[in-house]
DSSP file (Angstrom, degrees, kcal/mol; ACC not computed):
  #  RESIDUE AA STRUCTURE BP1 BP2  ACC     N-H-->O    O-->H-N    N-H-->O    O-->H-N    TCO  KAPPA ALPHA  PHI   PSI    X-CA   Y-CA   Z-CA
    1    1 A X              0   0    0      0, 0.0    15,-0.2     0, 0.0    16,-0.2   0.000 360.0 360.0 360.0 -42.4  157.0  -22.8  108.4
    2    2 A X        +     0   0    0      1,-0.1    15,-0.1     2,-0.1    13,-0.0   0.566 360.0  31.1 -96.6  15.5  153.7  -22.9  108.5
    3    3 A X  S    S+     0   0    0     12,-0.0    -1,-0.1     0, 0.0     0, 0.0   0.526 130.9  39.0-140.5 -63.5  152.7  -18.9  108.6
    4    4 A X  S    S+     0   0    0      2,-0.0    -2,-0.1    84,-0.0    12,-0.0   0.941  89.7  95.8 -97.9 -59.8  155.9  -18.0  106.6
    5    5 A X        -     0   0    0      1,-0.1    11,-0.6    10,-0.0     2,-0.3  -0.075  53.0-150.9 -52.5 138.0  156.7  -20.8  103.6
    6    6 A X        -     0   0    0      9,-0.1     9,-0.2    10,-0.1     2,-0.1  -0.747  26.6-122.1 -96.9 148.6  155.6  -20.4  100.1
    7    7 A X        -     0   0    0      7,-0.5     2,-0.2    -2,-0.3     9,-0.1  -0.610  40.4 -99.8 -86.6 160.6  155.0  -24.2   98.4
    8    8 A X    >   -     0   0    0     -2,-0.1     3,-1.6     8,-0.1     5,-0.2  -0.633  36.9-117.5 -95.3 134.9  157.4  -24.6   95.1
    9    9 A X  T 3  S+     0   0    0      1,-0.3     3,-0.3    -2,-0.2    -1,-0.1   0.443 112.4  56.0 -72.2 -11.2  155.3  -23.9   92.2
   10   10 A X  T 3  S+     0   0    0      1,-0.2    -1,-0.3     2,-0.1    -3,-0.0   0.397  88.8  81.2 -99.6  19.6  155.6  -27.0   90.6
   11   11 A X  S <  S-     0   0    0     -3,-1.6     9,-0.2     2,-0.1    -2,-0.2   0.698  85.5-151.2 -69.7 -48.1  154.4  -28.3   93.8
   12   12 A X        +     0   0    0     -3,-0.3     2,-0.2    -4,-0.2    -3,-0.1   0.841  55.8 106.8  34.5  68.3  150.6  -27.3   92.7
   13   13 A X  S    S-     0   0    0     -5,-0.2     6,-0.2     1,-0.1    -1,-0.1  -0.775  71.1-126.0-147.3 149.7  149.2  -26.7   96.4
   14   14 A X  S    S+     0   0    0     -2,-0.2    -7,-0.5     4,-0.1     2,-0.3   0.681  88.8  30.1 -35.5 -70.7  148.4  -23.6   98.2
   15   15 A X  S >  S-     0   0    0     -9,-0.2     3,-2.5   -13,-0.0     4,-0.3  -0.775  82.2-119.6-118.0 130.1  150.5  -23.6  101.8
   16   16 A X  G >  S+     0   0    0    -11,-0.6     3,-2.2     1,-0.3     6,-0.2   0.746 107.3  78.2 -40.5 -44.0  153.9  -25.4  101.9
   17   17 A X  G 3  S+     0   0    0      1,-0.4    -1,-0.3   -16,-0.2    -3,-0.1   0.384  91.4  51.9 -96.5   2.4  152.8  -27.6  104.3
   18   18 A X  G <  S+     0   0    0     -3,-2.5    -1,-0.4    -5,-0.1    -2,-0.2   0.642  75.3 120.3 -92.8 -24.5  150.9  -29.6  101.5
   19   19 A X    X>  -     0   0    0     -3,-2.2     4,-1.8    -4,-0.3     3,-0.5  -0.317  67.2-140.1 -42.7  94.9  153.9  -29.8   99.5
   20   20 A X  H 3> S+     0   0    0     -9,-0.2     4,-1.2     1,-0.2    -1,-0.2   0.726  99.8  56.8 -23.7 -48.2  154.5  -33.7   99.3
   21   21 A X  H 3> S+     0   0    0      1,-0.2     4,-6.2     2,-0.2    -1,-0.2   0.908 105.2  44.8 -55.0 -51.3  158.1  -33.1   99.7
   22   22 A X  H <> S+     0   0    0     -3,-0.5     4,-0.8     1,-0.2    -2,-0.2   0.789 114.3  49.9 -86.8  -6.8  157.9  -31.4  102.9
   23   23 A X  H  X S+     0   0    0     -4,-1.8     4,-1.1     2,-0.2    -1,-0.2   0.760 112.7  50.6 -61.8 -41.2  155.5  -33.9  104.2
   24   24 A X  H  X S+     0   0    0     -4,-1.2     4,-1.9    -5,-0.3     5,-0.2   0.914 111.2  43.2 -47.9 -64.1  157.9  -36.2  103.0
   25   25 A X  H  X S+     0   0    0     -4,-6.2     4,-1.7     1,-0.2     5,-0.2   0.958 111.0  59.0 -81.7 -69.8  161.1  -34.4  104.8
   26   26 A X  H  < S+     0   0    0     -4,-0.8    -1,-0.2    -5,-0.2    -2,-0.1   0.466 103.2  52.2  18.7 -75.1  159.0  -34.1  108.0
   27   27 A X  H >X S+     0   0    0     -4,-1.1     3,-2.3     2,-0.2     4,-0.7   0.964 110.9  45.8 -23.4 -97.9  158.6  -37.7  108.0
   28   28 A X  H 3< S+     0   0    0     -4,-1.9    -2,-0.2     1,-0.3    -1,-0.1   0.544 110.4  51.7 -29.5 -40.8  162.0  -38.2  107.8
   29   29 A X  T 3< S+     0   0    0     -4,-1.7    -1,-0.3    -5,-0.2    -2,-0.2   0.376 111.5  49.5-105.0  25.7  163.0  -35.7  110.4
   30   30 A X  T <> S+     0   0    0     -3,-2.3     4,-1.4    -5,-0.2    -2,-0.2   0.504 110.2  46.6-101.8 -32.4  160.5  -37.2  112.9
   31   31 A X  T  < S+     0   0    0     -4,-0.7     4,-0.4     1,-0.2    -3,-0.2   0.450 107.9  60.1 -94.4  24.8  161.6  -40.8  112.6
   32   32 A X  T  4>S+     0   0    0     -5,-0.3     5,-0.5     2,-0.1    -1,-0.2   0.810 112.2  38.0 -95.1 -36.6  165.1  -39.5  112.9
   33   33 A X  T  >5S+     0   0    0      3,-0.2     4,-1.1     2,-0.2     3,-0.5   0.871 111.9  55.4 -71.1 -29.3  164.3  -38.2  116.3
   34   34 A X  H  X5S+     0   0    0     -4,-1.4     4,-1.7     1,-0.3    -2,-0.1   0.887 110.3  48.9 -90.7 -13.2  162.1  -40.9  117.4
   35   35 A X  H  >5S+     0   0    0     -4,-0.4     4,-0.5     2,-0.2    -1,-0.3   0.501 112.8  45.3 -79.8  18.0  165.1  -43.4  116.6
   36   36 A X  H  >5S+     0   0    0     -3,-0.5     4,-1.6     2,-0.1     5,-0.4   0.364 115.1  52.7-118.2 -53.1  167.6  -41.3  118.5
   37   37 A X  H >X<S+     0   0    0     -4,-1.1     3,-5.9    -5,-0.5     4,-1.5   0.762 109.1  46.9 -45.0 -88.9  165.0  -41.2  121.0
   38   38 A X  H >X S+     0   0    0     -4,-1.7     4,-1.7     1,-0.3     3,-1.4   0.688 108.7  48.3 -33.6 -64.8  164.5  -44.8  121.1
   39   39 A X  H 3X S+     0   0    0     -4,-0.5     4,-0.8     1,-0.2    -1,-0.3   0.518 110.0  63.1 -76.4   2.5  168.1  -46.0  121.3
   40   40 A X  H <X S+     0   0    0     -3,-5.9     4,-1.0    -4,-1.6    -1,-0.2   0.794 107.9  42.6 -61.8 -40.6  168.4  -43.1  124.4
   41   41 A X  H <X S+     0   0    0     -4,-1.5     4,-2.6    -3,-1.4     3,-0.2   0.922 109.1  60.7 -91.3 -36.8  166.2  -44.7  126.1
   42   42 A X  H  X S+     0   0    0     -4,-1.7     4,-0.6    -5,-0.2    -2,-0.1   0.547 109.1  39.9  69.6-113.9  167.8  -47.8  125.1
   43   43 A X  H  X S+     0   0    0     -4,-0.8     4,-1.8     2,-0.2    23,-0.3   0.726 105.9  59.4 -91.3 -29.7  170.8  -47.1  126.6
   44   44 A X  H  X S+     0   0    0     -4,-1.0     4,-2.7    -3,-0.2     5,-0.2   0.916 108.9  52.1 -53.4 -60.7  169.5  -45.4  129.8
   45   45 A X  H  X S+     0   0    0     -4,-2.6     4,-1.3     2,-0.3    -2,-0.2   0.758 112.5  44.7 -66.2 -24.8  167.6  -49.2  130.3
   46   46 A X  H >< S+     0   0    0     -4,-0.6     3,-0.7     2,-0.2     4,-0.3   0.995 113.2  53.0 -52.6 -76.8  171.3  -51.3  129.7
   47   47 A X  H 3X S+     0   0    0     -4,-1.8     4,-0.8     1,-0.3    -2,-0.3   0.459 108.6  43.6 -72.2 -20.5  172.9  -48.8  132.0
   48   48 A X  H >X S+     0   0    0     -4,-2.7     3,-4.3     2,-0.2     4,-2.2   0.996 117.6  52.1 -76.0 -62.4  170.1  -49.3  135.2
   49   49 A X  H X< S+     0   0    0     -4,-1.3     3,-4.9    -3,-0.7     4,-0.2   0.636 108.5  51.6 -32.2 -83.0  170.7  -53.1  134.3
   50   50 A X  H 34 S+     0   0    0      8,-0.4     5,-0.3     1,-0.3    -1,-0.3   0.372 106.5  48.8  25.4 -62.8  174.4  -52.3  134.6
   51   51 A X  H << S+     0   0    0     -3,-4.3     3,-0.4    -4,-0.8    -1,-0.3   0.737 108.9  59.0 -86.9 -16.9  174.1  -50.8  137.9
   52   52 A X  S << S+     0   0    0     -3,-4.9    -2,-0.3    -4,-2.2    -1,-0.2   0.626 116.3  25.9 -67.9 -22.8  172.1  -53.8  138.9
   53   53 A X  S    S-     0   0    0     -4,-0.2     2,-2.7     2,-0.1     5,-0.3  -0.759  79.8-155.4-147.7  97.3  174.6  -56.5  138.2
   54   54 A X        +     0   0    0     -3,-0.4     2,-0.3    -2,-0.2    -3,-0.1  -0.407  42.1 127.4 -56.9  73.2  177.7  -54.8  138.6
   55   55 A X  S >> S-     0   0    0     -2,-2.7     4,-1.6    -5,-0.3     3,-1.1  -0.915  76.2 -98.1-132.7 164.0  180.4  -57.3  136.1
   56   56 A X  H 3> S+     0   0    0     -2,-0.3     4,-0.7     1,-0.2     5,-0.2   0.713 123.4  53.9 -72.8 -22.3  182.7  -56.4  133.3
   57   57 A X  H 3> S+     0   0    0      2,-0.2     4,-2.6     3,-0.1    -1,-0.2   0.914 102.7  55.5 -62.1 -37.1  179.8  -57.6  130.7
   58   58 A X  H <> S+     0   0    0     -3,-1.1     4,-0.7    -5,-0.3    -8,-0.4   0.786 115.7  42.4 -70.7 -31.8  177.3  -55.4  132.3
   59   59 A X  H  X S+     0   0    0     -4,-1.6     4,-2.8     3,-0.1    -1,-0.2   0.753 109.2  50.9 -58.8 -33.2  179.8  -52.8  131.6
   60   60 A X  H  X>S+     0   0    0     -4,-0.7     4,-2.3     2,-0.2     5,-0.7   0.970 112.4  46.1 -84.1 -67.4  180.8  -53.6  128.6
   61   61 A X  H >X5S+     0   0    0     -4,-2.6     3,-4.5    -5,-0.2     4,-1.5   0.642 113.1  55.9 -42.3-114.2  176.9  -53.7  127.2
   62   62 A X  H 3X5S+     0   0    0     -4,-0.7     4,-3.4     1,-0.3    -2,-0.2   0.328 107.9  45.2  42.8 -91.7  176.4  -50.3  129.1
   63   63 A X  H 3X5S+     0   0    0     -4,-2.8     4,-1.1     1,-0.2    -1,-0.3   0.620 117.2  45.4 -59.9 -12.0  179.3  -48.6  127.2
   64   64 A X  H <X5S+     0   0    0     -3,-4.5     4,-2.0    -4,-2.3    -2,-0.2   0.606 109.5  51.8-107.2  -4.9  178.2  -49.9  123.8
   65   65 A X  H  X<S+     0   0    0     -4,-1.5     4,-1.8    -5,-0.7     5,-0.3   0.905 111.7  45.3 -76.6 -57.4  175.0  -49.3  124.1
   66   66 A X  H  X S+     0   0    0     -4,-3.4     4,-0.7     1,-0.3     5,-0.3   0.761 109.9  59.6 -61.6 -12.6  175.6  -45.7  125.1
   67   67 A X  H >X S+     0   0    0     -4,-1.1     4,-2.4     2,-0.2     3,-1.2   0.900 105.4  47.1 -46.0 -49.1  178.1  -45.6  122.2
   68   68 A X  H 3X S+     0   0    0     -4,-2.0     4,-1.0     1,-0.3    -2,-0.2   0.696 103.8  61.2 -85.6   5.4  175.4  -46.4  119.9
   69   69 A X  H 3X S+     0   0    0     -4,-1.8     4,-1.4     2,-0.2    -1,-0.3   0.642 105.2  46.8 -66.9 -49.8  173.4  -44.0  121.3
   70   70 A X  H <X S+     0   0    0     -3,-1.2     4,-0.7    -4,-0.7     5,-0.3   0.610 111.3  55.2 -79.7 -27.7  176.0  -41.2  120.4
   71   71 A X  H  X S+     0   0    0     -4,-2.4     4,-1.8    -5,-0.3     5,-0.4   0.982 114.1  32.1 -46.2 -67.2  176.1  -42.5  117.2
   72   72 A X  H >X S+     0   0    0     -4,-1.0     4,-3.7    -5,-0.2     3,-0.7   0.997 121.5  45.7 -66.9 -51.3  172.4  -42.5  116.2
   73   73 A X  H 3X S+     0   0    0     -4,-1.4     4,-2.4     1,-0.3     5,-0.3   0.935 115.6  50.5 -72.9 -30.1  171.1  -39.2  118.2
   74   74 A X  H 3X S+     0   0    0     -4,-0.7     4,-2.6    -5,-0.2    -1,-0.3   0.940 113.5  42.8 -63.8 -21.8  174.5  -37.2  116.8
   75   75 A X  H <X S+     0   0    0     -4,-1.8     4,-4.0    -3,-0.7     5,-0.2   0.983 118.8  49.7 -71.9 -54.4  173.8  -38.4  112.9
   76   76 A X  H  X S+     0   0    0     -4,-3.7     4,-1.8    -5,-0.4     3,-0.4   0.840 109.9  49.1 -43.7 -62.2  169.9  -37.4  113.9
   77   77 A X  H  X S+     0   0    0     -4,-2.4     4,-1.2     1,-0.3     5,-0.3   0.788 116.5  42.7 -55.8 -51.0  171.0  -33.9  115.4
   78   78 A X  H  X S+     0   0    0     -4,-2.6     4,-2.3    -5,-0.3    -1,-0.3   0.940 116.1  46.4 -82.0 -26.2  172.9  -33.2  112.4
   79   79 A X  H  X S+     0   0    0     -4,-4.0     4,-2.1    -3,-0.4    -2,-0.3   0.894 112.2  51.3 -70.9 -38.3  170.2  -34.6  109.7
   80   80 A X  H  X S+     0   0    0     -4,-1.8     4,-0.5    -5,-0.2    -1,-0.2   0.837 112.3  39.5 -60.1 -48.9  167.5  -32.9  111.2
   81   81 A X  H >< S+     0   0    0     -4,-1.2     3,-2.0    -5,-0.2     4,-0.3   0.983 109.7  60.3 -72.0 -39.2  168.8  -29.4  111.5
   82   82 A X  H >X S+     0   0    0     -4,-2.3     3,-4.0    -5,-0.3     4,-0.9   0.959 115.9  33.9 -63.6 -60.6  170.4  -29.7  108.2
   83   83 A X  H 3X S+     0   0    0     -4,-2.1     4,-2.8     1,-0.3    -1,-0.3   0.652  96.1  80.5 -54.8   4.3  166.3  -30.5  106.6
   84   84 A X  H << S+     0   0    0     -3,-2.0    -1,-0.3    -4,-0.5    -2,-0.2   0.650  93.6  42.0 -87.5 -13.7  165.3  -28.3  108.9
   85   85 A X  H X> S+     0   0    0     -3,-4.0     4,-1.7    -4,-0.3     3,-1.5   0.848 110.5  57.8 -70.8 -63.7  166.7  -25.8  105.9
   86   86 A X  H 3< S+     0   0    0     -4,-0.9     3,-0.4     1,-0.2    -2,-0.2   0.950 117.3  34.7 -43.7 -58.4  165.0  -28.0  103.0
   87   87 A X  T 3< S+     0   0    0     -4,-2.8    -1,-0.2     1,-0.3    -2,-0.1   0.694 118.5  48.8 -81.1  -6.8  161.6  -27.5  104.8
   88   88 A X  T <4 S-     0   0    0     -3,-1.5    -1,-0.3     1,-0.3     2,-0.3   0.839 100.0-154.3 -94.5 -39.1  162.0  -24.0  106.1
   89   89 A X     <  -     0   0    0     -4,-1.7     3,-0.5    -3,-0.4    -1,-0.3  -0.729  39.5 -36.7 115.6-127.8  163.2  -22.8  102.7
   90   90 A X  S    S+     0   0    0     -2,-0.3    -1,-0.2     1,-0.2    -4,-0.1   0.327 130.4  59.3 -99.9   8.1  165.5  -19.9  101.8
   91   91 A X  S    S+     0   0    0     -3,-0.2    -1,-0.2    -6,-0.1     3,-0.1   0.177  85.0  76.2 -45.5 -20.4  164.3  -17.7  104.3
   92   92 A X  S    S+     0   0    0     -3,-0.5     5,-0.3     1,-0.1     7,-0.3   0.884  87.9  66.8 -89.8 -51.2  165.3  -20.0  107.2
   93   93 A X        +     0   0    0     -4,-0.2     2,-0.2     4,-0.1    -1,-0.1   0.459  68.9 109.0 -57.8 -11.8  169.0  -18.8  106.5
   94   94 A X  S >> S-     0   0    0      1,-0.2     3,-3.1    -3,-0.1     4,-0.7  -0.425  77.1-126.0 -82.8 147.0  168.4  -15.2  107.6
   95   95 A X  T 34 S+     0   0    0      1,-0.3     3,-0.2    -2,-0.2    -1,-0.2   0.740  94.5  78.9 -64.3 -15.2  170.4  -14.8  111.0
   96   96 A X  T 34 S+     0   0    0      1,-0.3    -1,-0.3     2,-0.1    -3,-0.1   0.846  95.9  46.9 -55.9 -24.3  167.5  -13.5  112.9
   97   97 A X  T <4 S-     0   0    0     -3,-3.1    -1,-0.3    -5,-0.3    -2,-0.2   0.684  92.2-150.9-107.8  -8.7  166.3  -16.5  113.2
   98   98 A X    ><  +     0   0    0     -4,-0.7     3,-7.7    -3,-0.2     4,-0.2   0.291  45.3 135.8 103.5 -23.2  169.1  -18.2  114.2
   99   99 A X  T >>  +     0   0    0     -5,-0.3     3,-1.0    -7,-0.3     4,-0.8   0.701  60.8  74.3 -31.9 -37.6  168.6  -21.6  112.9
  100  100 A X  H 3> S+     0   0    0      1,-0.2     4,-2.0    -6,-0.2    -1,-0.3   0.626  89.2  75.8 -79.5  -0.6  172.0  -22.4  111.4
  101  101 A X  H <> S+     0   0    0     -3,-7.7     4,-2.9     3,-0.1    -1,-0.2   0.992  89.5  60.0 -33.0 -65.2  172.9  -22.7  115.9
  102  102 A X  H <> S+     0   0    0     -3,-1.0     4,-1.3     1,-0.3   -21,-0.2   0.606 110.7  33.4 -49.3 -49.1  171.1  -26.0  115.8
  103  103 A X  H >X S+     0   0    0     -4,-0.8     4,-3.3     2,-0.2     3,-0.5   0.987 118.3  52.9 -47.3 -71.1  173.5  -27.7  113.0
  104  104 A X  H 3X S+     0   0    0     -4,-2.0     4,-1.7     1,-0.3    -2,-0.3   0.824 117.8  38.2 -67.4 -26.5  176.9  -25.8  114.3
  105  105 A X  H 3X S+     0   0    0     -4,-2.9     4,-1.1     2,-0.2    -1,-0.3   0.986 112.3  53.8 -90.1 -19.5  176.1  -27.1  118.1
  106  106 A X  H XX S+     0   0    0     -4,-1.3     3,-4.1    -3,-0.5     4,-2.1   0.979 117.4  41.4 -25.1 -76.0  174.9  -30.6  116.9
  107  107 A X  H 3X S+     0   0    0     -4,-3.3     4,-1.7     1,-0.3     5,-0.4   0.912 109.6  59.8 -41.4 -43.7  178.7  -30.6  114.9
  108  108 A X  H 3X S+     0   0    0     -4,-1.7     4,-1.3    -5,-0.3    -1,-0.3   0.916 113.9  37.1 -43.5 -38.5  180.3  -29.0  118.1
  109  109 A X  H XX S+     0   0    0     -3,-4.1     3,-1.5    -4,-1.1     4,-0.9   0.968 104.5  63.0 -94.2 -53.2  179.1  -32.1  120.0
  110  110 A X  H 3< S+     0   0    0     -4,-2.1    -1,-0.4     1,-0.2    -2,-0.3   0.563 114.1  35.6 -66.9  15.0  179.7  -34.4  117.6
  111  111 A X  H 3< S+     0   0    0     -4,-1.7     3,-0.3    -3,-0.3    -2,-0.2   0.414  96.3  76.1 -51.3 -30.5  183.6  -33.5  117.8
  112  112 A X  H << S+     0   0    0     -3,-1.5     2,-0.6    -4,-1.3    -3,-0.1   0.993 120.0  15.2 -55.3 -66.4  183.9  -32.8  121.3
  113  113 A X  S  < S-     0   0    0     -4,-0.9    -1,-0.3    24,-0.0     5,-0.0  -0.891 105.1-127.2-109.1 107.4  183.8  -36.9  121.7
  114  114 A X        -     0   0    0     -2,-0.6     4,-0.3    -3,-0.3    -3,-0.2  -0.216   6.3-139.5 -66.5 165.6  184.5  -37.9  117.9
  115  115 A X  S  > S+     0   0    0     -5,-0.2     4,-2.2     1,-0.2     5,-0.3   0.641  89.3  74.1-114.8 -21.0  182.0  -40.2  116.7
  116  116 A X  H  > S+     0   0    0      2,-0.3     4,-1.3     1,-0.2     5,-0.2   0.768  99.5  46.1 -60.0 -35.6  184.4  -42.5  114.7
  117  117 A X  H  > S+     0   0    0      1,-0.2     4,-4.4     2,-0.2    -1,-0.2   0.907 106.8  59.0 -88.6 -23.0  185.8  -44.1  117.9
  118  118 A X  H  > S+     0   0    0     -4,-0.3     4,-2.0     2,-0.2    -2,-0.3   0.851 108.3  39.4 -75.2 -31.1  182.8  -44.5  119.1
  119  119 A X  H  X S+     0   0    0     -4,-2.2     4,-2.8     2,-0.2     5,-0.2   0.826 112.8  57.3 -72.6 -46.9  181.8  -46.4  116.3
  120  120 A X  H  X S+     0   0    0     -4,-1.3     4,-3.9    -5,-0.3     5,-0.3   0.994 108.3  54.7 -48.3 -67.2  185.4  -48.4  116.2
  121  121 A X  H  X S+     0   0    0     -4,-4.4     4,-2.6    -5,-0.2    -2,-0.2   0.818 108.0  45.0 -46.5 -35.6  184.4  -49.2  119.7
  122  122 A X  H >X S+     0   0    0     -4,-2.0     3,-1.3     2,-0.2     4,-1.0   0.999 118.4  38.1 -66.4 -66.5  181.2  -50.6  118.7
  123  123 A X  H 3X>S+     0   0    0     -4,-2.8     4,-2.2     1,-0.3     5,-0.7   0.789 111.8  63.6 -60.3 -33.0  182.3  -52.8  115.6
  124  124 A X  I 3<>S+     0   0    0     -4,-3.9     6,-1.6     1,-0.2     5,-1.3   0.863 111.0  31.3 -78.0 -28.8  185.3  -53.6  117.6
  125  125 A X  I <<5S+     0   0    0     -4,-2.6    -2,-0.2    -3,-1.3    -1,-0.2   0.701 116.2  57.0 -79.1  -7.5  183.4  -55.5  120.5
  126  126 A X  I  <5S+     0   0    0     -4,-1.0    -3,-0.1     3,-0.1    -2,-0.1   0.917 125.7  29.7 -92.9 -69.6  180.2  -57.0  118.0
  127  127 A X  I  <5S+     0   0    0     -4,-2.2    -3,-0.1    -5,-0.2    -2,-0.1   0.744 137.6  15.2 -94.5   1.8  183.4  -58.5  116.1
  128  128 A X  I   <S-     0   0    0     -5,-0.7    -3,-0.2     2,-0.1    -1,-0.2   0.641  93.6-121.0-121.1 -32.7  186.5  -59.4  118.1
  129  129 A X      < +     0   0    0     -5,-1.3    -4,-0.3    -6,-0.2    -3,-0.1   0.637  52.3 170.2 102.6  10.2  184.5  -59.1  121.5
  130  130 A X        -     0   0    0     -6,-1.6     2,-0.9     1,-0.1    -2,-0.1  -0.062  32.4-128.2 -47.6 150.2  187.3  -56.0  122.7
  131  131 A X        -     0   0    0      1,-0.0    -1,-0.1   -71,-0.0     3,-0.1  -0.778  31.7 -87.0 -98.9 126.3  185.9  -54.6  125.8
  132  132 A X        -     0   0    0     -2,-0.9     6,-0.1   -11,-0.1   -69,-0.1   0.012  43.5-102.7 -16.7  99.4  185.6  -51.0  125.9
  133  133 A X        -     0   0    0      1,-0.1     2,-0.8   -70,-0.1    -1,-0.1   0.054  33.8-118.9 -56.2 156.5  188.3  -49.0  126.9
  134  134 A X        +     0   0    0     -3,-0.1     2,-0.3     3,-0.1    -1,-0.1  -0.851  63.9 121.7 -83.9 120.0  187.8  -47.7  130.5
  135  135 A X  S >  S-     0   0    0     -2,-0.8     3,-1.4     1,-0.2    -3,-0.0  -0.910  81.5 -93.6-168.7 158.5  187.7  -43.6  130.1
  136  136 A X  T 3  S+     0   0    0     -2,-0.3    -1,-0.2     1,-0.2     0, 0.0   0.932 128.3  56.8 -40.8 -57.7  185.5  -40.1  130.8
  137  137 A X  T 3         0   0    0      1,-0.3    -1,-0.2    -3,-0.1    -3,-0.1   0.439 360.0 360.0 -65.5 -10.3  184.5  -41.1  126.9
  138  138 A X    <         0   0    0     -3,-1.4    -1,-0.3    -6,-0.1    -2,-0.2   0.275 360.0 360.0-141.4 360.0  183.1  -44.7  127.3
């Protein structure tokens, strides 16, 4: 990106990497990691609680945290690669480089464990108070 990208000419600076926009999408795909970051860690800090007072609350907090955890860091994983095209430009596309992995295993993962239950799970204990089903998924 910063060797290879040309700035968009109505852009009117030298090296892409002045390009307001891609300073802009940057931004965007740094605080997308460091909130996927953040609620990883998060969830990591419920689940030690968790294992520290072993009750069906601690569990329950535990499994929704790490739900919302799969939530945020899959959405991130797929927003990020995808701008990771906007900022790379049309050059990023060429297979050598491989890029378009980064998306397709993001998607891969978010499917394996769909992200839609996970999200059911959340809304369904913040408003009815359901506990979490017990599963490999939760």
């Amino acid at each position: 990106m910063r060797t290879r990208s040309r700035p968009w000419p109505h852009a009117e600076v030298e090296r892409a990497v002045d390009d307001p926009y891609v300073v802009h999408t940057i931004g965007q795909m740094q605080t997308h990691v460091s909130a996927a970051e953040a609620m990883l860690e998060r969830a990591i800090d419920i689940r030690l609680e968790s294992v520290a007072n072993l009750s069906a609350e601690a569990r329950d907090r535990a499994s929704v945290s790490a739900a919302q955890a799969k939530i945020v860091t899959g959405q991130a994983a797929l927003d990020v690669s995808e701008l990771l095209f906007k900022v790379c430009g049309t050059g990023s596309v060429r297979e050598d480089f491989g890029y378009d992995r980064h998306w397709r295993n993001a998607r891969t993962l978010t499917l394996h464990d769909p992200v839609a239950y996970k999200v059911k799970l959340v809304g369904d204990y913040v408003l009815n108070g359901v506990s979490p089903p017990i599963s490999v998924y939760t």
